[in-house]
Backbone as numpy.savetxt, mean C-alpha at the origin, in Angstrom:
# Nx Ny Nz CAx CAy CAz Cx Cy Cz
-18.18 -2.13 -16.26 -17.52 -1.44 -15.15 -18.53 -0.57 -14.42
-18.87 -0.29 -12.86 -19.41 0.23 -12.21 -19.04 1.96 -12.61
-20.30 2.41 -12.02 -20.08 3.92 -11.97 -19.46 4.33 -10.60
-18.18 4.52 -10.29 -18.25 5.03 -8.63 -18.03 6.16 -8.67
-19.20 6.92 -7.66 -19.09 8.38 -7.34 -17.45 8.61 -7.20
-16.88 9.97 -7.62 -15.81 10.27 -7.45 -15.46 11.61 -6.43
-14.69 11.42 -5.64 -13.88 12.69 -5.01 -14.24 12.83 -3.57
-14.02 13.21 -2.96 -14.51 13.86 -1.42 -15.50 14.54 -1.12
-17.09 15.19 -1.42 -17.82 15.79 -0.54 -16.85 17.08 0.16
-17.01 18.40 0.11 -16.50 19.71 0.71 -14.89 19.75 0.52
-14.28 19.11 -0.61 -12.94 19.29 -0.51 -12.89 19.49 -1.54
-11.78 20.31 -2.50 -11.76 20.24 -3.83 -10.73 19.48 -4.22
-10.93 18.79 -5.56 -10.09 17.43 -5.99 -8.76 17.30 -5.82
-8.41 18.83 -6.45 -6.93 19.12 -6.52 -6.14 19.39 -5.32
-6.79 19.24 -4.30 -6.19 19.31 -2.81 -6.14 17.42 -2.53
-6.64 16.44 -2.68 -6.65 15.20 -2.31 -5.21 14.74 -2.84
-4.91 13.70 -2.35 -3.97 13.14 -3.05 -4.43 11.81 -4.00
-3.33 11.45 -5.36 -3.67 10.73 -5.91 -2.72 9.42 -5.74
-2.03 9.58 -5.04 -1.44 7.87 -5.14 -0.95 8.23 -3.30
-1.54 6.90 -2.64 -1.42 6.91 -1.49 -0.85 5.50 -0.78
0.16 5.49 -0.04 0.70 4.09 0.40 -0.30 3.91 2.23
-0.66 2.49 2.97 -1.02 2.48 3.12 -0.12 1.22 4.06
0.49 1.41 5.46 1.12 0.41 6.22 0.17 -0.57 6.93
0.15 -1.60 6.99 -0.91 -2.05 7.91 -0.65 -2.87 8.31
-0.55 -2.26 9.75 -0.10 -3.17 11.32 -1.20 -3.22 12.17
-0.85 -4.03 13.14 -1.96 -4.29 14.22 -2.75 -5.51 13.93
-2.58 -6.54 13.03 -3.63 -7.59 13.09 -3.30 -8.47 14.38
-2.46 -8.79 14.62 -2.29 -9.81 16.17 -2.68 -8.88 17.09
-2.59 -7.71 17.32 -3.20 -6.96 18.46 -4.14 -7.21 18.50
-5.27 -6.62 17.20 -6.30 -6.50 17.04 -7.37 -8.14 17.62
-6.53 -9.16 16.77 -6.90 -10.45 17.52 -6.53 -11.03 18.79
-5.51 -10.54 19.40 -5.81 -10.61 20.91 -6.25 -10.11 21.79
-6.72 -9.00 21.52 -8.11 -8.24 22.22 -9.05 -8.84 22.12
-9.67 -9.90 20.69 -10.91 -10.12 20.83 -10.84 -11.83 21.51
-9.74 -11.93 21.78 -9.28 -13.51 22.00 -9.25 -14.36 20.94
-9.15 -14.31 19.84 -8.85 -14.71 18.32 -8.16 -15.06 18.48
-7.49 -16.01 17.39 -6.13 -16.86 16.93 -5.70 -15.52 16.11
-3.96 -15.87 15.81 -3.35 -15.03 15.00 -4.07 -14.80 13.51
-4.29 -16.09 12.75 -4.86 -16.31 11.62 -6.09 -15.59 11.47
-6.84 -15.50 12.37 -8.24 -15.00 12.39 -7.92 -13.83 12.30
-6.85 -13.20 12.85 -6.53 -11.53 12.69 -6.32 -11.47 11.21
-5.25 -12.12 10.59 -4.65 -12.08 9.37 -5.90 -12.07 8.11
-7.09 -12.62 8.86 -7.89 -12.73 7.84 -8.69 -11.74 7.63
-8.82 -10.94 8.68 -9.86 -9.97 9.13 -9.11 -8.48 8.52
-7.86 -8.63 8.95 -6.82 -7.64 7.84 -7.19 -7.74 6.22
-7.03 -9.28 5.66 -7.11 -9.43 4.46 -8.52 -9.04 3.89
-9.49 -9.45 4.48 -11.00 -8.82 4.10 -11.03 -7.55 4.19
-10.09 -6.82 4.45 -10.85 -5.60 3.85 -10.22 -4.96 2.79
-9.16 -5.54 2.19 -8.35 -4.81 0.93 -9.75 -4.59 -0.18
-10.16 -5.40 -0.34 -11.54 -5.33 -1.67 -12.13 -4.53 -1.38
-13.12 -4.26 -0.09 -13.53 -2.67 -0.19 -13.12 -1.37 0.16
-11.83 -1.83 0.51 -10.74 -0.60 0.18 -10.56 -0.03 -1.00
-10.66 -0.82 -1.37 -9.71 -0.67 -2.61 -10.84 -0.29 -4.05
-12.51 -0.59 -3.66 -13.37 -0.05 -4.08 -13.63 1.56 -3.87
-13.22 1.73 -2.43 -13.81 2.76 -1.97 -12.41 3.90 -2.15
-11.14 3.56 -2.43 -10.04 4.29 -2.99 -10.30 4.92 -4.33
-10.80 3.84 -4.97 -11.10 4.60 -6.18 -12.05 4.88 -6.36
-13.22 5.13 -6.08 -14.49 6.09 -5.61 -13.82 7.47 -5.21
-12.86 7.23 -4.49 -12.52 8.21 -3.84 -11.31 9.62 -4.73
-11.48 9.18 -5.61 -10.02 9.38 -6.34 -8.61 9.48 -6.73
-8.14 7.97 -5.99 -7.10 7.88 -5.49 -6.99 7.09 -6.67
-5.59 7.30 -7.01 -5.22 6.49 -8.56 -4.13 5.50 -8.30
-3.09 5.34 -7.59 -2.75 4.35 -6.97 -2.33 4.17 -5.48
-2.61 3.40 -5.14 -2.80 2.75 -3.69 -2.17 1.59 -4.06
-1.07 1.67 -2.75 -0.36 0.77 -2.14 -0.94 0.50 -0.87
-0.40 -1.27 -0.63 -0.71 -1.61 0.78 1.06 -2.43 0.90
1.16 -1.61 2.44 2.23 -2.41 2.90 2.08 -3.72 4.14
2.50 -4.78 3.29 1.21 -6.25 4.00 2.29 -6.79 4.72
3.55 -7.66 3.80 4.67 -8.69 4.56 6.21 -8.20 4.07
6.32 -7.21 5.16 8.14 -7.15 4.77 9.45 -8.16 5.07
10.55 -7.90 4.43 11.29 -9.04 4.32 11.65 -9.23 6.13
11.29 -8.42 6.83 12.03 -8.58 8.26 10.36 -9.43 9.13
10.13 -9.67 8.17 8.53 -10.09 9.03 9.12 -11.80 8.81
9.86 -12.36 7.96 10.15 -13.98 7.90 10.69 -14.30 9.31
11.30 -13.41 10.63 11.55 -14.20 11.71 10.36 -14.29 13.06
9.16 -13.91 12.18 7.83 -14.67 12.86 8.23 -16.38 13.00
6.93 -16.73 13.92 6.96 -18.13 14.29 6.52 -18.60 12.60
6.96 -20.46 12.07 6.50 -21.29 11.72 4.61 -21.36 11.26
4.25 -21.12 12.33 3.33 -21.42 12.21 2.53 -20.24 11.66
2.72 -18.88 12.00 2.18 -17.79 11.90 2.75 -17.34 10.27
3.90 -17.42 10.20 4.07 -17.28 8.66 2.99 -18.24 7.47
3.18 -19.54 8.11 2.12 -20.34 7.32 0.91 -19.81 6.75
0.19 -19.22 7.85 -1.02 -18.62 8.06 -0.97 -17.60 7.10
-0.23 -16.72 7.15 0.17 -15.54 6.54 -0.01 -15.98 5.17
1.11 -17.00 4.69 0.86 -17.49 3.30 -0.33 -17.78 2.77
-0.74 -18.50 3.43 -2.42 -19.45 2.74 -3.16 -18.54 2.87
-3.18 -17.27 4.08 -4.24 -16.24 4.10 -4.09 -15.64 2.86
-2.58 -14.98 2.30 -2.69 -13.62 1.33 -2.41 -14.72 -0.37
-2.42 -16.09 -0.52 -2.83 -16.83 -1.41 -4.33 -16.37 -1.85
-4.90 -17.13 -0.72 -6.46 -17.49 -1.08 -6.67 -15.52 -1.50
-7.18 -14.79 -0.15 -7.56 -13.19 -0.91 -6.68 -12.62 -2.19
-5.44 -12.60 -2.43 -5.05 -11.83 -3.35 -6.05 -12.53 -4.97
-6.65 -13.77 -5.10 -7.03 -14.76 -6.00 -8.47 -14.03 -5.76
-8.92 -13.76 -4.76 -9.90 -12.97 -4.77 -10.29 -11.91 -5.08
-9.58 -11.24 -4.59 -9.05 -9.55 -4.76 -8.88 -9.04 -6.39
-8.07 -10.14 -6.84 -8.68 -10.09 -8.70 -9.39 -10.19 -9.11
-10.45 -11.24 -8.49 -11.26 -11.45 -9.39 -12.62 -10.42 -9.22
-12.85 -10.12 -7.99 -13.69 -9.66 -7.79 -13.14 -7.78 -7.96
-12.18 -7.50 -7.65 -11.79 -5.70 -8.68 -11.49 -6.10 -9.82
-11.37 -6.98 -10.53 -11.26 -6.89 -12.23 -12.27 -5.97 -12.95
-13.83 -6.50 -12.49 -14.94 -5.48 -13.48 -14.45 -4.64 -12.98
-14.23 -4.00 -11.68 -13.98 -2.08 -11.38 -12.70 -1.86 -12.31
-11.80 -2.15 -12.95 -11.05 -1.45 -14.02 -10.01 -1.63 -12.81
-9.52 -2.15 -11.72 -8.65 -2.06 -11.16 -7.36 -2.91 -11.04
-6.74 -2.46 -11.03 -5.07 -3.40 -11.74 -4.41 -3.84 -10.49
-4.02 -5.12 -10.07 -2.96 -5.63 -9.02 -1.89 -6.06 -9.65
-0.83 -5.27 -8.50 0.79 -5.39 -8.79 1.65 -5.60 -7.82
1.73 -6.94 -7.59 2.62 -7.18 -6.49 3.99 -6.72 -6.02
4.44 -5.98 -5.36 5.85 -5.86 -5.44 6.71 -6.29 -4.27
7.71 -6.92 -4.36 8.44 -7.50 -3.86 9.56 -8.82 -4.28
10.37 -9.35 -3.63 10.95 -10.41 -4.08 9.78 -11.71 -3.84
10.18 -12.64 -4.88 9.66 -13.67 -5.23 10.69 -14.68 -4.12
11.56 -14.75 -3.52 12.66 -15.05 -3.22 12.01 -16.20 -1.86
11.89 -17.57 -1.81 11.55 -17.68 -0.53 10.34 -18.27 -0.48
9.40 -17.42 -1.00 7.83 -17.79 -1.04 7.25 -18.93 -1.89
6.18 -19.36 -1.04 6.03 -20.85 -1.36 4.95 -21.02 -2.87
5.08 -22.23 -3.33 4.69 -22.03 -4.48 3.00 -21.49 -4.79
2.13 -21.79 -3.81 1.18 -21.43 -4.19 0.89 -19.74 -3.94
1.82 -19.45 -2.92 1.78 -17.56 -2.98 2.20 -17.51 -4.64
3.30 -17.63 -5.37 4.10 -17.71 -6.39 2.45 -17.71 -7.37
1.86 -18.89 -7.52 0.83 -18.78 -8.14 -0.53 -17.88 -8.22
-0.44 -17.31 -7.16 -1.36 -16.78 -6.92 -1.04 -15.42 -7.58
-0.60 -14.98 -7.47 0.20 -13.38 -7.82 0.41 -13.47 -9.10
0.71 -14.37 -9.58 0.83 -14.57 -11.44 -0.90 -15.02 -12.10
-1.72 -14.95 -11.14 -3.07 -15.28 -11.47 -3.59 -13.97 -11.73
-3.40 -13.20 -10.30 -4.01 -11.77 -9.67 -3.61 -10.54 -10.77
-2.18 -11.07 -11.17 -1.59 -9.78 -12.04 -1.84 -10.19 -13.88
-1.98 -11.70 -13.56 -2.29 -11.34 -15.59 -4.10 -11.02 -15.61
-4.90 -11.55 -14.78 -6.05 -11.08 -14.25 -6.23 -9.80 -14.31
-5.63 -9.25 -14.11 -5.89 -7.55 -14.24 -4.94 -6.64 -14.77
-4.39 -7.29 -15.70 -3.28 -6.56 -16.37 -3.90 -5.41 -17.21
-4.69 -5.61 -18.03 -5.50 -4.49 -18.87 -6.07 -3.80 -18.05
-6.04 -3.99 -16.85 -7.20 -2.65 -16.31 -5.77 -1.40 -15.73
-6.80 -0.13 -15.79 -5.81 1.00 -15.82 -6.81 2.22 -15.11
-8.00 1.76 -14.46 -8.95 3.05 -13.58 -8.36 3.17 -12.27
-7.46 2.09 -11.68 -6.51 2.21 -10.61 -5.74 1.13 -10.75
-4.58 1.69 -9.92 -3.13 0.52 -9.48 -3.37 -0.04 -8.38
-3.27 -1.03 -7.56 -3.45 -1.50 -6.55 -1.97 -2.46 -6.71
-1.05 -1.28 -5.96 0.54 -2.03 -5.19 0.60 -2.76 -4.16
0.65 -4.11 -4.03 0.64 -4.49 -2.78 2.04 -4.90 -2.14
3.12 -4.48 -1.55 4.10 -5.00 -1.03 3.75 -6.22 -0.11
5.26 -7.67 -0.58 4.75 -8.79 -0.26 5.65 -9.22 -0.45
6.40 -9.18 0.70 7.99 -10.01 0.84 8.64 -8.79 0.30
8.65 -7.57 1.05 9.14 -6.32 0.41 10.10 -6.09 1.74
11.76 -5.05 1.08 11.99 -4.47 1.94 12.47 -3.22 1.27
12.51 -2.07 1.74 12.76 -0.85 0.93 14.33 -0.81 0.45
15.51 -1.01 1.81 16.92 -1.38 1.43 17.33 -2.45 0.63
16.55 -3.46 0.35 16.95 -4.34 -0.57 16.07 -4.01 -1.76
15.31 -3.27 -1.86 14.94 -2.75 -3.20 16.04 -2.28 -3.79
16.51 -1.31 -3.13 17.47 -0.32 -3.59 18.78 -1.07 -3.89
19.15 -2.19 -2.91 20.59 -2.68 -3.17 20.71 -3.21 -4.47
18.91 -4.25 -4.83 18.78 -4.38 -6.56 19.16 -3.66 -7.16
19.00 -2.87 -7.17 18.68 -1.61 -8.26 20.40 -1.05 -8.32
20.75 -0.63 -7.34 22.04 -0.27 -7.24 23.01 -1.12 -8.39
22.85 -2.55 -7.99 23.85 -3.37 -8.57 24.04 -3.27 -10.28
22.55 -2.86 -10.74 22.56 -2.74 -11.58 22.09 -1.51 -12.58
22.76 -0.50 -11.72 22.54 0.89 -12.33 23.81 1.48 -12.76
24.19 1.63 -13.90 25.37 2.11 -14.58 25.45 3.67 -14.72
24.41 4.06 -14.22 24.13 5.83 -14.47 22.99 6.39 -15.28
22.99 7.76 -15.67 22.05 8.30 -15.74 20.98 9.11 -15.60
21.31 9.14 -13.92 19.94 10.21 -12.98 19.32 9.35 -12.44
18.56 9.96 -11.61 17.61 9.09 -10.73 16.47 8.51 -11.93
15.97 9.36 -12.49 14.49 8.81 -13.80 14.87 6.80 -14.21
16.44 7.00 -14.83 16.88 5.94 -14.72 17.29 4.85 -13.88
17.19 5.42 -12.82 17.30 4.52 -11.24 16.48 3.65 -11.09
15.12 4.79 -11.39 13.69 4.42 -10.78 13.53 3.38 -11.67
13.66 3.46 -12.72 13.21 2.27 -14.42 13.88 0.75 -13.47
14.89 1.15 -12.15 15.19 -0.67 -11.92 14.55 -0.79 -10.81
14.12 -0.23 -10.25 13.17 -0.09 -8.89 11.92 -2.00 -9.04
11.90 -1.90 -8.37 10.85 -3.61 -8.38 9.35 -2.80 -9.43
9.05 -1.96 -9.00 7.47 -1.63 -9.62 8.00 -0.12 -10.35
8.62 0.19 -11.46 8.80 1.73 -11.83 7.88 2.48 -12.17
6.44 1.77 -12.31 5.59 3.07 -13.03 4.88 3.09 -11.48
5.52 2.86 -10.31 4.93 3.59 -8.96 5.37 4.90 -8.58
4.36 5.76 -8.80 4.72 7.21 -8.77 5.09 7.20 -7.23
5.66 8.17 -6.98 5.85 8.84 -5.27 4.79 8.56 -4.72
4.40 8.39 -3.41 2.87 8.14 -2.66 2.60 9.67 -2.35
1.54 10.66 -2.63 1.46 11.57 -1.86 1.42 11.71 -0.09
0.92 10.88 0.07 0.42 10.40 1.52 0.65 9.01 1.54
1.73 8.49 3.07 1.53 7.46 3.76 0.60 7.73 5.22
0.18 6.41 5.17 -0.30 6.35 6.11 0.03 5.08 7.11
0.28 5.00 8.66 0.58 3.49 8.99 -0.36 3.46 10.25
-1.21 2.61 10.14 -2.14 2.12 11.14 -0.99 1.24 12.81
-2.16 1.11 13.51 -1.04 0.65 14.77 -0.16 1.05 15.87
-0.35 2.60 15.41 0.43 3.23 16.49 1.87 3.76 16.82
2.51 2.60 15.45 3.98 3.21 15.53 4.25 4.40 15.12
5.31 4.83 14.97 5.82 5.77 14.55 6.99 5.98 13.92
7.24 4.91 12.58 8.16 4.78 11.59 7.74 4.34 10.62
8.81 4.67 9.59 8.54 3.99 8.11 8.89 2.57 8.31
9.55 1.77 8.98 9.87 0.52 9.15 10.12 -0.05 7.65
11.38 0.45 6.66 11.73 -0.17 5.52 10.57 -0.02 4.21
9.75 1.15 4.36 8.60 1.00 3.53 8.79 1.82 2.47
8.95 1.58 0.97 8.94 2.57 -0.07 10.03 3.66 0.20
11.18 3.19 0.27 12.22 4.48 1.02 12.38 5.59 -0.02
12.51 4.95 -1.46 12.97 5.79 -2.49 11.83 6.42 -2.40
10.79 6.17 -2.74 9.43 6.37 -2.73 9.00 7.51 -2.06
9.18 7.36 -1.16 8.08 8.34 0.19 9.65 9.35 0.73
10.67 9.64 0.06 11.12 10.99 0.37 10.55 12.04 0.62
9.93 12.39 -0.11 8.62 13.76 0.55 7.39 13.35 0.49
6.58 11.88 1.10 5.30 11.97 1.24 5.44 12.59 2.24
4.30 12.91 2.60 3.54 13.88 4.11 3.06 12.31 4.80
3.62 12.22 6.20 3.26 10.54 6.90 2.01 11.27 8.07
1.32 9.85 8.27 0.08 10.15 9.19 0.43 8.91 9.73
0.50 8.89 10.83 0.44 8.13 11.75 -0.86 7.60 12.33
-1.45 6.49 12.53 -3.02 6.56 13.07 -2.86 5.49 14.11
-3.58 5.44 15.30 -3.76 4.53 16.30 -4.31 3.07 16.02
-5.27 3.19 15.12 -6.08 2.49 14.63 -5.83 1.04 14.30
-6.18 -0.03 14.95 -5.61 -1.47 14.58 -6.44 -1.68 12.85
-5.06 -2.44 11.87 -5.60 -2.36 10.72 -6.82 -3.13 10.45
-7.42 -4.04 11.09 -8.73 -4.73 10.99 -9.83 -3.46 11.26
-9.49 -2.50 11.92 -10.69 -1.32 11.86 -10.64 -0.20 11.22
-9.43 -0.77 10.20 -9.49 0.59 9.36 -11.14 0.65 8.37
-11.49 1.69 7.87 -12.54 1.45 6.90 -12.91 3.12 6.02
-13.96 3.06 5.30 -13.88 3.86 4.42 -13.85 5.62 5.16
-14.30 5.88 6.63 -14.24 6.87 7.23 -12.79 6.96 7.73
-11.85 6.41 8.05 -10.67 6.26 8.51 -10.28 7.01 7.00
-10.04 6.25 5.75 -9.82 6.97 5.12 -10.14 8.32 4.72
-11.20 8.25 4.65 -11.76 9.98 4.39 -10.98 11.00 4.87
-11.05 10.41 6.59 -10.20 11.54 7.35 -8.92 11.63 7.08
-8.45 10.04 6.85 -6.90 10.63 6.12 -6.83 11.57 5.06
-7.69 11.57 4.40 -7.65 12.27 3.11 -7.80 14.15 3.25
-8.59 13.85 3.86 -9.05 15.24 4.41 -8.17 15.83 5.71
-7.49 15.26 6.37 -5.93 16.28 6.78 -5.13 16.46 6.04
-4.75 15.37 4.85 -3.52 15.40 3.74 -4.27 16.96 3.18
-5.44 17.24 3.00 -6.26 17.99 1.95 -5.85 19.45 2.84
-5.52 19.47 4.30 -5.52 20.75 5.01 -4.11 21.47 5.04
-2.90 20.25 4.53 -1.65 20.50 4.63 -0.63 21.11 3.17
0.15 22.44 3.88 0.86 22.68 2.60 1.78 22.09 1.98
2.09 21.73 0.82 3.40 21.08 0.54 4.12 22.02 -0.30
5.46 21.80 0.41 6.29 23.14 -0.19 7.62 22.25 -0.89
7.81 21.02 -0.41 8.84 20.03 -1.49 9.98 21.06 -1.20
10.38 21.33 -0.06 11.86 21.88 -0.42 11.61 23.58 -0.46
10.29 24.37 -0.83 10.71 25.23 -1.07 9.82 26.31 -0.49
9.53 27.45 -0.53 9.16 28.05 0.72 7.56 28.82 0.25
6.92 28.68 1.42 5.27 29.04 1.37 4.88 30.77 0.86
4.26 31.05 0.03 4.47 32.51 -1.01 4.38 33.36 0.42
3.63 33.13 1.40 3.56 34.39 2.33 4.43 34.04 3.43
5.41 33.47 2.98 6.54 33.69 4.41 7.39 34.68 4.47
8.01 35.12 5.30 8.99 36.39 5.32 10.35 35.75 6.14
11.47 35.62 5.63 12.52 35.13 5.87 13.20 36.37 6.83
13.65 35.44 8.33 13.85 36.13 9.12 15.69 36.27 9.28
């Protein structure tokens, strides 16, 4: 296993966050600006999860999610879904093999429901591939929607508390994200981690996801690092008016 420098440069640790979700939109933009095919975007998205996902945990981020294909993304064209498939086949087969030595673990979450057999294979490659590793999580939502997470879970929750909720959730040992982040410009959660991201702190970034890279992150990291979190409850030097 590699040595990767750890933490931020001028920030102290305990201000960063450790599990961070990560939306990523903008690949057809991004490829019709450069006059690209859709696919060529999709791919240019997919190349960079690996040194993301190097440079996350360098960074000290302990799990990282990426939000890739939600369930409302199947009324794309034929052809563009295709693409989609064979693109996040071939990298996720990659993406194991090559973060396995870094100690890094892939965990797909989403329904299986739909998806064609070689996605199906691929994800049962990627995840027994890195099942023993535990220096990071790498969540990737993939055929995910946050309301039909929950409607699972619902059906089959007899009580208990939320602790027990979470145990039916698609991925339960996914802690809360401290920080989302969604590339692209929008300005919604669009069905992402709902249970999940109740009190992350969201960043919105302009940024088409083919140009995200390890400075994009930083800076995410380092506004999450400037902001208070009070979860409900109130900052020691406020004075209630």
């Amino acid at each position: 296993m590699d040595d990767l420098t750890q933490g931020l440069p001028g920030l102290e640790p305990d201000r960063l966050p450790r599990n961070v979700v990560i939306m990523t939109d903008g690949h057809s933009r991004w490829a019709r600006a450069r006059g690209l095919s859709l696919e060529e975007g999709h791919v240019a998205g997919a190349a960079l999860v690996i040194p993301l996902a190097r440079d996350a945990c360098g960074l000290g981020i302990e799990q990282l999610g990426l939000y890739c294909f939600s369930t409302e993304n199947w009324t794309r064209s034929a052809g563009e879904l295709d693409s989609i498939m064979r693109v996040f086949a071939h990298y996720l087969v990659r993406a194991a093999e090559e973060l396995e030595p870094h100690g890094i673990r892939l965990r797909i979450v989403g329904s299986r429901d739909g998806l064609p057999q070689a996605v199906l294979d691929a994800v049962d490659r990627a995840e027994a591939l890195t099942a023993h590793n535990s220096r990071m999580i790498l969540f990737v939502g993939f055929n995910y929607g946050g309301r039909q997470e929950l409607l699972d879970a619902a059906q089959r929750y007899n009580g208990g508390g939320e602790e027990a909720f979470r145990q039916l959730l698609y991925a339960p040992e996914m802690r809360d994200p401290d920080l989302v982040i969604r590339t692209g410009g929008e300005r919604r959660l669009s069905n992402c981690f709902l249970w999940q991201s109740s009190y992350s702190e969201l960043l919105f970034l302009d940024d088409l996801w083919p140009d995200f890279n390890r400075q994009t992150l930083e800076l995410a990291l380092a506004d999450y690092a400037r902001r208070e979190r009070r979860l409900g409850g109130r900052a020691p030097d406020s004075v209630l008016l």
